[in-house]
Biopython code that builds the backbone (N, CA, C, O; Angstrom):
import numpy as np
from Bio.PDB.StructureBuilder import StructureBuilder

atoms = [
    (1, "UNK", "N", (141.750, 149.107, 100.895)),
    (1, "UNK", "CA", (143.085, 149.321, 101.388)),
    (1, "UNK", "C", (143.431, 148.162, 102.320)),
    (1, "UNK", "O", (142.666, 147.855, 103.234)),
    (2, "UNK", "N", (144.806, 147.385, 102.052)),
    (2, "UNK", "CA", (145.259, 146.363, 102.860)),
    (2, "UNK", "C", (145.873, 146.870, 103.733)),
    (2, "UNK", "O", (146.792, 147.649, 103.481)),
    (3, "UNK", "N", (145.289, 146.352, 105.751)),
    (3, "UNK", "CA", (146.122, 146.468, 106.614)),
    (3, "UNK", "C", (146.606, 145.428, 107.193)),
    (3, "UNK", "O", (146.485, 144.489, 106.407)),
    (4, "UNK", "N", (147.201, 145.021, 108.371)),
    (4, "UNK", "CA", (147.576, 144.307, 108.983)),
    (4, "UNK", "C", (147.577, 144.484, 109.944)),
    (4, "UNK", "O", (147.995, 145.536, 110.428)),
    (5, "UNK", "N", (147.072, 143.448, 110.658)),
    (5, "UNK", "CA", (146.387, 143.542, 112.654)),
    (5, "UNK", "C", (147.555, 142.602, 113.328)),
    (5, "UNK", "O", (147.396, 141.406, 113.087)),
    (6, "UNK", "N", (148.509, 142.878, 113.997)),
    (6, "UNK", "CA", (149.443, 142.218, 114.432)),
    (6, "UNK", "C", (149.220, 141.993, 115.995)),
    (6, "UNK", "O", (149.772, 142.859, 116.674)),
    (7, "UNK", "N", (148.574, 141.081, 116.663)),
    (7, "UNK", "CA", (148.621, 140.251, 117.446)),
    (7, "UNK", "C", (149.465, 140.305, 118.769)),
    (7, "UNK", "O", (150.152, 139.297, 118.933)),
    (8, "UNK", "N", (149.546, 141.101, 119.582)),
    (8, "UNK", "CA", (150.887, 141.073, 120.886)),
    (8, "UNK", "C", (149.966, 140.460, 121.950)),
    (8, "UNK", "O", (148.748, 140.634, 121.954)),
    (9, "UNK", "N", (150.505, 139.873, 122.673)),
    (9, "UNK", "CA", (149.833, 139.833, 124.184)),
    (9, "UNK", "C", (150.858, 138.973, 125.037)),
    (9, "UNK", "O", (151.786, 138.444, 124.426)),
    (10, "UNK", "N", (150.746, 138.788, 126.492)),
    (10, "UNK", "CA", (151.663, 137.701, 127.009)),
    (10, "UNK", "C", (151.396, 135.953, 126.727)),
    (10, "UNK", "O", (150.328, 135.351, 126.843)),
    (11, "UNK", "N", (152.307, 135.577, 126.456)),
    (11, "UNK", "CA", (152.267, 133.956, 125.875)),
    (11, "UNK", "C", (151.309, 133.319, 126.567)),
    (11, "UNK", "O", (150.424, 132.670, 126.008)),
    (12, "UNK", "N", (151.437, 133.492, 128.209)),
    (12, "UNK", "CA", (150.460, 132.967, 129.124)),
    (12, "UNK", "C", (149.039, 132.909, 128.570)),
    (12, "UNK", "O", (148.653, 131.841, 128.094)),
    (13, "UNK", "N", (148.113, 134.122, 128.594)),
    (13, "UNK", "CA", (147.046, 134.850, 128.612)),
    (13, "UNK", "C", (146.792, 134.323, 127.056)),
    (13, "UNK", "O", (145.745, 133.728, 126.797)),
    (14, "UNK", "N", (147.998, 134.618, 125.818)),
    (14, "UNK", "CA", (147.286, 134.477, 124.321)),
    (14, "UNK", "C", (146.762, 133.211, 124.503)),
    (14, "UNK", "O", (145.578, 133.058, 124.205)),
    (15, "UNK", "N", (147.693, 131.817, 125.136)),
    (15, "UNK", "CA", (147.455, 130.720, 124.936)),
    (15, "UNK", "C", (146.403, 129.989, 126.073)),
    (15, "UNK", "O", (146.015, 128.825, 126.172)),
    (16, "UNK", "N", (146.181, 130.962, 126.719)),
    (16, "UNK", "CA", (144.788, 130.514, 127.287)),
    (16, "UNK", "C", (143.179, 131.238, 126.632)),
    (16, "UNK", "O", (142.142, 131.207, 127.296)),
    (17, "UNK", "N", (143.261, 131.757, 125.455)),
    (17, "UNK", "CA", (142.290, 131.713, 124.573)),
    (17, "UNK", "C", (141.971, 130.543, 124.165)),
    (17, "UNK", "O", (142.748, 129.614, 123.943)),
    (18, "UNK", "N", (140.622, 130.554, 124.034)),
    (18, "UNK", "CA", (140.353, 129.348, 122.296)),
    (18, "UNK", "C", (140.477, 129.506, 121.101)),
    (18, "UNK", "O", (140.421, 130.576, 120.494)),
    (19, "UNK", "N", (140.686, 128.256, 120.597)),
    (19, "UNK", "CA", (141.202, 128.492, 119.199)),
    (19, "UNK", "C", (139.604, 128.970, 118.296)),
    (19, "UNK", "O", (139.342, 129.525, 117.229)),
    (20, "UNK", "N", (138.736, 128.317, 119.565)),
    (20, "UNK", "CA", (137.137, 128.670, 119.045)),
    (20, "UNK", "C", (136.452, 129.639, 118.498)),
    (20, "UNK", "O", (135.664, 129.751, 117.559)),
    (21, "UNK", "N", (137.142, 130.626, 119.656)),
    (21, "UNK", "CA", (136.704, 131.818, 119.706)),
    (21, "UNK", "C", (137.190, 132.720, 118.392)),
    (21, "UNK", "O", (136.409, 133.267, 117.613)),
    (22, "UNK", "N", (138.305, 132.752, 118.328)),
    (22, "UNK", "CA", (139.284, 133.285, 116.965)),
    (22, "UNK", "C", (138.826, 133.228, 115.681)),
    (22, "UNK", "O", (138.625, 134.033, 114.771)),
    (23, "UNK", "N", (138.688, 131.740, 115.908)),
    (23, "UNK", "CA", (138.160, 131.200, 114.511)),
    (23, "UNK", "C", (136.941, 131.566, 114.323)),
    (23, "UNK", "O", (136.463, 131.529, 113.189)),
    (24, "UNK", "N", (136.162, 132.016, 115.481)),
    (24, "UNK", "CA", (134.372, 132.264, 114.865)),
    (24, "UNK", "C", (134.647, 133.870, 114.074)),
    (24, "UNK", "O", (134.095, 134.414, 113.117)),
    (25, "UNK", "N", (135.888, 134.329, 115.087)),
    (25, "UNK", "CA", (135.566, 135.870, 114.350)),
    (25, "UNK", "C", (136.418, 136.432, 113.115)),
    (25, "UNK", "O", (136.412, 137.487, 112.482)),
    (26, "UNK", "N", (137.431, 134.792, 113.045)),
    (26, "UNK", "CA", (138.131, 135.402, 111.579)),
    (26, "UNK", "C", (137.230, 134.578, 110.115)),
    (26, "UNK", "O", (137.557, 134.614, 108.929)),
    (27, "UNK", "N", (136.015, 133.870, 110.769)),
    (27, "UNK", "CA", (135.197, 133.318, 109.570)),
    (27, "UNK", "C", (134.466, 134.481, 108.990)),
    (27, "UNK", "O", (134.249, 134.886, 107.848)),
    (28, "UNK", "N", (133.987, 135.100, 110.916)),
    (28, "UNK", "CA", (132.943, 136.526, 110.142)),
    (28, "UNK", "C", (133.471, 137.300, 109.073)),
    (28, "UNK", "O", (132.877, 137.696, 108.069)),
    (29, "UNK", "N", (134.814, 137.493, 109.450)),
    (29, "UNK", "CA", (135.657, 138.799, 108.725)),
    (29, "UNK", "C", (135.511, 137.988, 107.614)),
    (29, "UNK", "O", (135.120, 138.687, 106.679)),
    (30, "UNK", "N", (135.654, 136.761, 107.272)),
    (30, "UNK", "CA", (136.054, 136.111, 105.693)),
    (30, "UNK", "C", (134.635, 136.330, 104.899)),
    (30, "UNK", "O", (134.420, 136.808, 103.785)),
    (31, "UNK", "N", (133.781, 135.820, 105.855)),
    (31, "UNK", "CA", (132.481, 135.752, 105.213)),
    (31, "UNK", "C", (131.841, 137.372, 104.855)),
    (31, "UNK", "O", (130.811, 137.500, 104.193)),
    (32, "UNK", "N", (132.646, 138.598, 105.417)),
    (32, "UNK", "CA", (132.017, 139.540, 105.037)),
    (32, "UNK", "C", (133.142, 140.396, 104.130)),
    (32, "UNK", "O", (133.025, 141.619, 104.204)),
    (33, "UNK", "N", (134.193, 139.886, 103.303)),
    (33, "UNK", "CA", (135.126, 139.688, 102.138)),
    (33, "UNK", "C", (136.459, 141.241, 102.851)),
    (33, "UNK", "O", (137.058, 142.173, 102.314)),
    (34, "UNK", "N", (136.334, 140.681, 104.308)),
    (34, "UNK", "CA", (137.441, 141.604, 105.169)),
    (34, "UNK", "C", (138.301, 141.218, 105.462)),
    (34, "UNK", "O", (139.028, 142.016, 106.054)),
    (35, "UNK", "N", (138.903, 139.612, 105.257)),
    (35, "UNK", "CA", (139.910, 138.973, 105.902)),
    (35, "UNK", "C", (140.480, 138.211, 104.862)),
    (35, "UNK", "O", (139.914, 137.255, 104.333)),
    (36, "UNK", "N", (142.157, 138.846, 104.422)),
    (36, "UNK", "CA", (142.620, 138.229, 103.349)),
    (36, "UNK", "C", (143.563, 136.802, 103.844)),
    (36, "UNK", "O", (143.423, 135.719, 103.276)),
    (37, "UNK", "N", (144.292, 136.969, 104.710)),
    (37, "UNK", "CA", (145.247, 135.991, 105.227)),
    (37, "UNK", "C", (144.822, 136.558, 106.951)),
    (37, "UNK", "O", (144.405, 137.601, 107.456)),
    (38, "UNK", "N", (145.255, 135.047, 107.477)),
    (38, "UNK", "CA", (144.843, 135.647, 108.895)),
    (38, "UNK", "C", (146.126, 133.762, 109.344)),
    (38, "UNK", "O", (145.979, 132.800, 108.589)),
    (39, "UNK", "N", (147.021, 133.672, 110.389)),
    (39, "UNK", "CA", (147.909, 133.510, 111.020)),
    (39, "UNK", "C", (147.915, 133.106, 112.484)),
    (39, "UNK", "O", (148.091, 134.175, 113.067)),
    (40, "UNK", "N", (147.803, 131.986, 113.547)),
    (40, "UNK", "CA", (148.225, 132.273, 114.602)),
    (40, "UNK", "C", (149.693, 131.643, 114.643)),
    (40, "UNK", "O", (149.877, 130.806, 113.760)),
    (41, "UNK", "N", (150.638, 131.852, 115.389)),
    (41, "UNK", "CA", (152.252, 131.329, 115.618)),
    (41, "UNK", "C", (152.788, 130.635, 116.363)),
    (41, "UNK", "O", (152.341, 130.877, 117.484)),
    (42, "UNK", "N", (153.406, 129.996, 116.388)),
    (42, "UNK", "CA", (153.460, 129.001, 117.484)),
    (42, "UNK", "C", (154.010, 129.786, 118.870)),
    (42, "UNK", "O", (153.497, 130.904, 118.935)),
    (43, "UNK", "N", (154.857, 129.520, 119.925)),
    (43, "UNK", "CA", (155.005, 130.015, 121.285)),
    (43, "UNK", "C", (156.255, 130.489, 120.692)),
    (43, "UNK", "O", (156.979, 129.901, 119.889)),
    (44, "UNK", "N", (156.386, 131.583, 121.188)),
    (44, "UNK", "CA", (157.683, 132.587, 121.305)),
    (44, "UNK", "C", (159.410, 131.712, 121.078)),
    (44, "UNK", "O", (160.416, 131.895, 120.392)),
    (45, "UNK", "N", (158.877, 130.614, 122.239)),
    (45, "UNK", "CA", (160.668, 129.997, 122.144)),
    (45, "UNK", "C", (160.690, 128.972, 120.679)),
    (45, "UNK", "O", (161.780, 128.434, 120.482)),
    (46, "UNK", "N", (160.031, 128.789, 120.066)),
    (46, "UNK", "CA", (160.119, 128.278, 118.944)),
    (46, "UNK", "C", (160.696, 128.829, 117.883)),
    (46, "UNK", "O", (160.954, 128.206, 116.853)),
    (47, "UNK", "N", (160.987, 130.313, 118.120)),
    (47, "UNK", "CA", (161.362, 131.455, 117.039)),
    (47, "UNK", "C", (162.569, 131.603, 116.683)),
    (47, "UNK", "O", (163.240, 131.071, 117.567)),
    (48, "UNK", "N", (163.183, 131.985, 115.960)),
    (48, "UNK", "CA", (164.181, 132.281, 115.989)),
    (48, "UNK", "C", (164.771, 133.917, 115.104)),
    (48, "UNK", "O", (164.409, 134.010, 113.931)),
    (49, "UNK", "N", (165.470, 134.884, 115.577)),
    (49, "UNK", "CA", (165.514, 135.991, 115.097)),
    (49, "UNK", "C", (167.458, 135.817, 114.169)),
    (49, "UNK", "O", (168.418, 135.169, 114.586)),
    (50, "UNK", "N", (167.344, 136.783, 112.733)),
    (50, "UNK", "CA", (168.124, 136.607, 111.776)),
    (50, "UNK", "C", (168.604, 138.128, 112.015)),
    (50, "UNK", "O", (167.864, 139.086, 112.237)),
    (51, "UNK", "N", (169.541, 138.133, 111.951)),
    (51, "UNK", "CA", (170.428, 139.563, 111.843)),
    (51, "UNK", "C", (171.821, 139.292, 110.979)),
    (51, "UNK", "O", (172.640, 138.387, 111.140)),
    (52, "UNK", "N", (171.821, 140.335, 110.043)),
    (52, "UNK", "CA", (173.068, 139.819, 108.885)),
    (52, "UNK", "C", (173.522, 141.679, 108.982)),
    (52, "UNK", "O", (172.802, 142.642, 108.719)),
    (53, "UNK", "N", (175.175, 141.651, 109.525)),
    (53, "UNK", "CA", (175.606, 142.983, 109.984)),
    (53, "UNK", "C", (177.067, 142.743, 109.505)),
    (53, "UNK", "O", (177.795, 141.916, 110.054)),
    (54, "UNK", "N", (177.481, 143.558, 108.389)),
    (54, "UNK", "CA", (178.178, 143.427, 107.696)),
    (54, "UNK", "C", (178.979, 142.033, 106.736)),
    (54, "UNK", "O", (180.157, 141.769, 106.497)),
    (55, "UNK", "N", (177.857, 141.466, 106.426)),
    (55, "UNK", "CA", (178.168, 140.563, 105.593)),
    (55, "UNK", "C", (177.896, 139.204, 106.553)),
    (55, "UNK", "O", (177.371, 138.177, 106.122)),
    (56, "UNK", "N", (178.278, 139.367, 107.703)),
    (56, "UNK", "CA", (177.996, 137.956, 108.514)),
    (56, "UNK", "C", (176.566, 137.777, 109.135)),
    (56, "UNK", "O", (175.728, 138.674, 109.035)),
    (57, "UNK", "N", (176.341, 136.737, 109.701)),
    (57, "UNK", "CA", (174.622, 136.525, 109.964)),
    (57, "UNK", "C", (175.153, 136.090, 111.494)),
    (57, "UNK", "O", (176.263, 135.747, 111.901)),
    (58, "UNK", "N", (173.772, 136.271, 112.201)),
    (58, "UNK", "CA", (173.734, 136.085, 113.170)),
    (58, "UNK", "C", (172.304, 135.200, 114.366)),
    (58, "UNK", "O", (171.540, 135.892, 115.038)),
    (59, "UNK", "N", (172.263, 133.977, 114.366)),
    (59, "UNK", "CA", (170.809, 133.617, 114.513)),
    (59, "UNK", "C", (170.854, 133.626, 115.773)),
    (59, "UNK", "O", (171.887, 133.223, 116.307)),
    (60, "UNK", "N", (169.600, 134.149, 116.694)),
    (60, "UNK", "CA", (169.635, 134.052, 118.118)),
    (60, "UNK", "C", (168.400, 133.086, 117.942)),
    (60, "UNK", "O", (167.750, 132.990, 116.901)),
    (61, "UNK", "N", (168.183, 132.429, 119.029)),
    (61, "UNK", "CA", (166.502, 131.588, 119.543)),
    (61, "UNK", "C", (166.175, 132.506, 120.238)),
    (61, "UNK", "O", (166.846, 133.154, 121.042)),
    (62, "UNK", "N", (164.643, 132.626, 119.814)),
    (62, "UNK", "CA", (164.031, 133.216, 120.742)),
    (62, "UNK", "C", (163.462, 134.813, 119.882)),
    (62, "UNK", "O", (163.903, 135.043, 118.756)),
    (63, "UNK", "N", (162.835, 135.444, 120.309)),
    (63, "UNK", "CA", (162.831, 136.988, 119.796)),
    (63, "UNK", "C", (164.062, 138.044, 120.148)),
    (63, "UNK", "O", (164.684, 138.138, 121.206)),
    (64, "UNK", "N", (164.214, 138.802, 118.938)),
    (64, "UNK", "CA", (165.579, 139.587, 118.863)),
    (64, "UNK", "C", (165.402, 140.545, 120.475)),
    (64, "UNK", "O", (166.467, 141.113, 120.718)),
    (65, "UNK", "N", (164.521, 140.763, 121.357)),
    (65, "UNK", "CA", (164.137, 141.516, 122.238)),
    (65, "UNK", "C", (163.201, 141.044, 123.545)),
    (65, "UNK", "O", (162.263, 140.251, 123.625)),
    (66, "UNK", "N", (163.848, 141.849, 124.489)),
    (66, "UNK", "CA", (163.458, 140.930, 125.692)),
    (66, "UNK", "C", (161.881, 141.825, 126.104)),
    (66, "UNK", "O", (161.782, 142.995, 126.472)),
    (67, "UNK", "N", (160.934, 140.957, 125.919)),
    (67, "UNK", "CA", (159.558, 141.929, 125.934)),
    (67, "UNK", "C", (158.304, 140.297, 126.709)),
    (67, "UNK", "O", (158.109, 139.127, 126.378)),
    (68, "UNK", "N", (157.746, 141.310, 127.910)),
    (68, "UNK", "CA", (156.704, 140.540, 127.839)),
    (68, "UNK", "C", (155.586, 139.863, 126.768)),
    (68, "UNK", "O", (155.342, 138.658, 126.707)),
    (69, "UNK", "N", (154.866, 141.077, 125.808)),
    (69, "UNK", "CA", (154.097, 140.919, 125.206)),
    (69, "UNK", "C", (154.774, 140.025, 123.396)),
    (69, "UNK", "O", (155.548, 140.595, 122.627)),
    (70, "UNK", "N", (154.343, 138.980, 123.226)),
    (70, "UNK", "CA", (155.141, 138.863, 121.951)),
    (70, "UNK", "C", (153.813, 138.508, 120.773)),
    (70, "UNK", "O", (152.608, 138.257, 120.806)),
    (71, "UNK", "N", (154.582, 138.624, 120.063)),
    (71, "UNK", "CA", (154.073, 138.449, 118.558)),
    (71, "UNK", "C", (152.813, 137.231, 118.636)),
    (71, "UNK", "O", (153.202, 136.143, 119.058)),
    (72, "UNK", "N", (151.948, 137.293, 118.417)),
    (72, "UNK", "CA", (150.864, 136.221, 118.267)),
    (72, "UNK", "C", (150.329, 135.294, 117.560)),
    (72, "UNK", "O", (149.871, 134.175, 117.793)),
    (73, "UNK", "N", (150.525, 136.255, 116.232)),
    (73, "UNK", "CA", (149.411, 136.264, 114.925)),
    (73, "UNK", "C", (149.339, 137.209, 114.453)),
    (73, "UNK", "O", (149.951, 138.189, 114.877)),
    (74, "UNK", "N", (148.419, 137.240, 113.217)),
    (74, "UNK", "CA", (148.246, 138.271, 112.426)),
    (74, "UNK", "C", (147.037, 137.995, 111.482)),
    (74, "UNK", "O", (146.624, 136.895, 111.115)),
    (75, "UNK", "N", (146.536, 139.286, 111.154)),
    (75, "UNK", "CA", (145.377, 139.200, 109.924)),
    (75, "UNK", "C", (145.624, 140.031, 109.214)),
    (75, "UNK", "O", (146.277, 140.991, 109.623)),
    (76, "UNK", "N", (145.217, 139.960, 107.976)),
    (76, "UNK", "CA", (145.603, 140.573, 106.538)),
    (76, "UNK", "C", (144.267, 141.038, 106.678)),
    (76, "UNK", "O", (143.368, 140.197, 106.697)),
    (77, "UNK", "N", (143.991, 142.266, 106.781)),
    (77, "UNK", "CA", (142.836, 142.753, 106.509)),
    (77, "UNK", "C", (142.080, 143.720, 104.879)),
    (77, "UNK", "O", (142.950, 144.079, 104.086)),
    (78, "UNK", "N", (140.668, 144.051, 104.506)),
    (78, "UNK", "CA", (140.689, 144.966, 103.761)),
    (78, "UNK", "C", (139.737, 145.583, 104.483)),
    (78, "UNK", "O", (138.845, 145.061, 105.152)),
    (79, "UNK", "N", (140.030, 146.997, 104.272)),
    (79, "UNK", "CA", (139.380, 148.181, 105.040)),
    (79, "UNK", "C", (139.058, 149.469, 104.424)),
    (79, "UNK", "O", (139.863, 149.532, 103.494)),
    (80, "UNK", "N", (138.624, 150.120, 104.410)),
    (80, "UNK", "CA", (138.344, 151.462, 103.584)),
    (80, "UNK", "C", (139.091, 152.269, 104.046)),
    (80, "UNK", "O", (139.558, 153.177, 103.358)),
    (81, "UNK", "N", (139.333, 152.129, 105.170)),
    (81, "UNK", "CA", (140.651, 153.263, 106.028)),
    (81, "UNK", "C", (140.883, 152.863, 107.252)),
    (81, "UNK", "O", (140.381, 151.952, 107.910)),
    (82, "UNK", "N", (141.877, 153.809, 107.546)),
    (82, "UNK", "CA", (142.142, 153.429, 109.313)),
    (82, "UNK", "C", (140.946, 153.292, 110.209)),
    (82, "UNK", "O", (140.735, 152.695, 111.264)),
    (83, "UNK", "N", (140.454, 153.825, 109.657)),
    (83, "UNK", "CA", (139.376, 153.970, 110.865)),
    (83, "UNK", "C", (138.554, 152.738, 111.314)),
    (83, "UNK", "O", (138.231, 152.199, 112.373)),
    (84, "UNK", "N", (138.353, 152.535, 109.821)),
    (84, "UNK", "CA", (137.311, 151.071, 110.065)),
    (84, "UNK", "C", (138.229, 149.920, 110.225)),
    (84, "UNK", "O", (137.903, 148.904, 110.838)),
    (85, "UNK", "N", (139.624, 150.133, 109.546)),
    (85, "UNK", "CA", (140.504, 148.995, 110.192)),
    (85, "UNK", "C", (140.641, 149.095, 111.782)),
    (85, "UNK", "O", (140.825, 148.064, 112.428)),
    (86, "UNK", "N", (140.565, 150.136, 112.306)),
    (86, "UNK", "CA", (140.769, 150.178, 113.389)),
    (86, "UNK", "C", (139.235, 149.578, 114.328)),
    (86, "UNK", "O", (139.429, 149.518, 115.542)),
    (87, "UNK", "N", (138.338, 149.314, 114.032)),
    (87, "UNK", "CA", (137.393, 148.684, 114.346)),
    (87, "UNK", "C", (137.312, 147.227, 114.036)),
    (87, "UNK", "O", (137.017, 146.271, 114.753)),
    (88, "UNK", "N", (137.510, 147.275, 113.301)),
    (88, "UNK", "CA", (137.694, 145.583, 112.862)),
    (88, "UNK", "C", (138.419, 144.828, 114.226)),
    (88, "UNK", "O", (138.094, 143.968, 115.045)),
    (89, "UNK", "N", (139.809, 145.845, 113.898)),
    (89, "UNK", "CA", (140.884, 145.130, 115.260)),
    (89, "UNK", "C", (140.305, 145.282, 116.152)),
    (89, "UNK", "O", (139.838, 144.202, 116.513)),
    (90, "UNK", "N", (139.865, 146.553, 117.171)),
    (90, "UNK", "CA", (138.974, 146.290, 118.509)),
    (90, "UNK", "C", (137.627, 145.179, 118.392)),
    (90, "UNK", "O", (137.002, 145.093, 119.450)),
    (91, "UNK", "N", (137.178, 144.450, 117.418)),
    (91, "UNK", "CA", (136.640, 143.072, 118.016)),
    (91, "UNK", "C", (137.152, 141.714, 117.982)),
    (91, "UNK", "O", (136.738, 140.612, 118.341)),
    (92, "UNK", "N", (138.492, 142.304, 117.270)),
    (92, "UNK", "CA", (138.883, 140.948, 117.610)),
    (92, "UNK", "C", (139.628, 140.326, 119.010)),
    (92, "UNK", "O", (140.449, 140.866, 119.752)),
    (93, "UNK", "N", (138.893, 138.714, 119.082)),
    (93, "UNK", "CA", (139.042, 138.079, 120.228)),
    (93, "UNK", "C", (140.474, 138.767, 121.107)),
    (93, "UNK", "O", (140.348, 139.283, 122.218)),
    (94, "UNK", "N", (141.878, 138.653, 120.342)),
    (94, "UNK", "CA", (143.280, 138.982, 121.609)),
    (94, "UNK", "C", (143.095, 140.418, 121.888)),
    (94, "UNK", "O", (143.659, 140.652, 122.957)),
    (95, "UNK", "N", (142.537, 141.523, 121.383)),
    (95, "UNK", "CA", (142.490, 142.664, 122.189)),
    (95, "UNK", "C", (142.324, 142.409, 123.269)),
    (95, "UNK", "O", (142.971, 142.730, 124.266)),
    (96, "UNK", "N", (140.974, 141.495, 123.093)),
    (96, "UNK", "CA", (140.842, 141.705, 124.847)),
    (96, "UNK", "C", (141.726, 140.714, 126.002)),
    (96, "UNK", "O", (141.197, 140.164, 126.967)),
    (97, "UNK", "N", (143.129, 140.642, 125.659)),
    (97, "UNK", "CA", (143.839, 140.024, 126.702)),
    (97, "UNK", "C", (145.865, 140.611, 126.236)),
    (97, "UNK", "O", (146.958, 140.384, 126.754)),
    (98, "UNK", "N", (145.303, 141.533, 124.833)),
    (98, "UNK", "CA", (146.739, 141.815, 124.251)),
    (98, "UNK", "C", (146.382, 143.394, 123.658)),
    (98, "UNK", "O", (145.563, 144.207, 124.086)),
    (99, "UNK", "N", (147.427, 143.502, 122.387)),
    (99, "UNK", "CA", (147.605, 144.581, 121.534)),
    (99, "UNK", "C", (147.234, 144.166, 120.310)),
    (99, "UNK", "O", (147.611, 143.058, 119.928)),
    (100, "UNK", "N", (146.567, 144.846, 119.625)),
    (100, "UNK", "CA", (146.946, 144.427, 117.954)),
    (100, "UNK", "C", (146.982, 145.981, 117.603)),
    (100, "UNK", "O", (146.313, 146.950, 117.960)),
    (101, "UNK", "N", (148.266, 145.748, 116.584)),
    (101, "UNK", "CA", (148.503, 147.035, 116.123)),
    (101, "UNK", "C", (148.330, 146.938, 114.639)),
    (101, "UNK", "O", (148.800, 146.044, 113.934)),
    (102, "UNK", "N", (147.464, 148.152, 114.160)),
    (102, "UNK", "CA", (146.914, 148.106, 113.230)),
    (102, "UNK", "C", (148.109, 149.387, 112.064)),
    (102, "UNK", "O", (148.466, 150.564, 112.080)),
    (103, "UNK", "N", (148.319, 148.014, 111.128)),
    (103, "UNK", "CA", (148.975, 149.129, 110.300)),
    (103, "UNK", "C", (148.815, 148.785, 108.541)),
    (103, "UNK", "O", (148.686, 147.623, 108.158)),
    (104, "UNK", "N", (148.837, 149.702, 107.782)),
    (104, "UNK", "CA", (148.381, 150.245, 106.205)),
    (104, "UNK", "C", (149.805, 148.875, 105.626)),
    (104, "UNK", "O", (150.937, 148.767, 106.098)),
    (105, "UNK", "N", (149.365, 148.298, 104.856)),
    (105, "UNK", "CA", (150.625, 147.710, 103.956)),
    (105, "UNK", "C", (151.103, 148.226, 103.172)),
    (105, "UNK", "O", (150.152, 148.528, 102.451)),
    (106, "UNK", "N", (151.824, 148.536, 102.795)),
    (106, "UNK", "CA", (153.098, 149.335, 101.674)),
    (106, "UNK", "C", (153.531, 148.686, 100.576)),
    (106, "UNK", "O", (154.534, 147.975, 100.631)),
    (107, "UNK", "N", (152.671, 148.889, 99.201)),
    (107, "UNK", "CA", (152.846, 148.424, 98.428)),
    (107, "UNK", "C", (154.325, 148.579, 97.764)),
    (107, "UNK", "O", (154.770, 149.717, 97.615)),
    (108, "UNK", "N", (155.013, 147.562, 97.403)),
    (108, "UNK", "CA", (156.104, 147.448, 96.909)),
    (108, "UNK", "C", (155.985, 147.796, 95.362)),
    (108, "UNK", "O", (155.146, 147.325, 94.594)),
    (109, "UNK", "N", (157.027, 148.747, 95.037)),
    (109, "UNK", "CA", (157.328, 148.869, 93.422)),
    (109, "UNK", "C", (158.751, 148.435, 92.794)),
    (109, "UNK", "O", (159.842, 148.378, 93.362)),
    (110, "UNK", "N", (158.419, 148.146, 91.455)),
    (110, "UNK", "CA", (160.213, 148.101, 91.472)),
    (110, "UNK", "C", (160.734, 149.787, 90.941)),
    (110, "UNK", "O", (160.209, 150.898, 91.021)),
    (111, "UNK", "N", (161.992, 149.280, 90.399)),
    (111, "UNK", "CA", (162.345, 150.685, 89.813)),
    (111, "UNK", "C", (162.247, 151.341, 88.773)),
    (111, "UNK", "O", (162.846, 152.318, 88.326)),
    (112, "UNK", "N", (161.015, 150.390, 88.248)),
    (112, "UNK", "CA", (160.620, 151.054, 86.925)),
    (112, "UNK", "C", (158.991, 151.312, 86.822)),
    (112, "UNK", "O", (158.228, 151.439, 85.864)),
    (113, "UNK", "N", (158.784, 151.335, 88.519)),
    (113, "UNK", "CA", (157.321, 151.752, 88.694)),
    (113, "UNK", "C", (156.662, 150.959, 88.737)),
    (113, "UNK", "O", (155.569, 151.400, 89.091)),
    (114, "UNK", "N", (156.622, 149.661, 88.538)),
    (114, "UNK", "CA", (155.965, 148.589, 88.327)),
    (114, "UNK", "C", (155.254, 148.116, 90.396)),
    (114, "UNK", "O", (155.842, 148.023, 91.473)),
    (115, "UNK", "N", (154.036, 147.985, 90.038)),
    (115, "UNK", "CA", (153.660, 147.713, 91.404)),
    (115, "UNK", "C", (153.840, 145.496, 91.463)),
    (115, "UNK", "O", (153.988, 144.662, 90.569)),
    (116, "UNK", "N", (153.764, 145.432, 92.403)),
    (116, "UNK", "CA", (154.201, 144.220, 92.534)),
    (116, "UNK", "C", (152.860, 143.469, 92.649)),
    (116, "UNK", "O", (152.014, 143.987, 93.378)),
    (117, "UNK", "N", (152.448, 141.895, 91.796)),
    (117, "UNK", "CA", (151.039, 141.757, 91.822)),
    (117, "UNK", "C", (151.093, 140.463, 93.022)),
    (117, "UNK", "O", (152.117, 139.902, 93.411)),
    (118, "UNK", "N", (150.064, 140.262, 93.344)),
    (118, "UNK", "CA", (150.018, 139.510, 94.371)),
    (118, "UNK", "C", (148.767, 137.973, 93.803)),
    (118, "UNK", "O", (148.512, 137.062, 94.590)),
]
sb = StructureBuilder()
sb.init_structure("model")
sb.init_model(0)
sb.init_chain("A")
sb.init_seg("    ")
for serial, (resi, resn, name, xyz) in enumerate(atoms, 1):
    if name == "N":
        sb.init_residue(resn, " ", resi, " ")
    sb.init_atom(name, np.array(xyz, "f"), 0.0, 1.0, " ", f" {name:<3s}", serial, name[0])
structure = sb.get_structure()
């Protein structure tokens, strides 16, 4: 089962990690066939958020929301269930200075049932 470990913490704190450290523990996950895609992002003001509300668009800089903790990164995980996804995420390196929220991916179908291949 594919989840996804999404990365929060304050910009300060994420970016005073190593890139060392990350990388030793998203090799483990690769090397033990648990880590499908894995992501870090650049700094928050680099972003930019898209909103399209009745036909017109709207681009702000920055994240659509005013929040200490922002978006980090991410890992594509495979897991047998929440549970063990949920272990996976408590060793990885930004827990211990952020959030990662662990959630199930939702396979897309079309409308004739067809699952979408990747």
């Amino acid at each position: 089962m594919k989840f996804v470990c999404l990365v929060y913490g304050e910009q300060k704190q994420i970016s005073a990690m190593t890139d060392n450290e990350c990388m030793a523990y998203d090799q483990s996950l690769r090397d033990a066939g648990r880590c499908l895609a894995s992501e870090a992002l650049q700094p928050v003001h680099t972003a930019a958020s898209v909103r399209v509300r009745n036909g017109k668009m709207s681009v702000t800089d920055g994240p659509f929301t005013e929040t200490k903790e922002v978006l980090a990164g991410f890992y594509l995980i495979d897991a047998a269930d929440r549970n063990e996804a949920i272990q996976i995420a408590s060793k990885m390196p930004p827990a211990s200075v952020g959030t990662v929220e662990v959630r199930p991916v939702r396979e897309l179908t079309t409308t004739t049932g067809q699952r979408r291949q990747l």
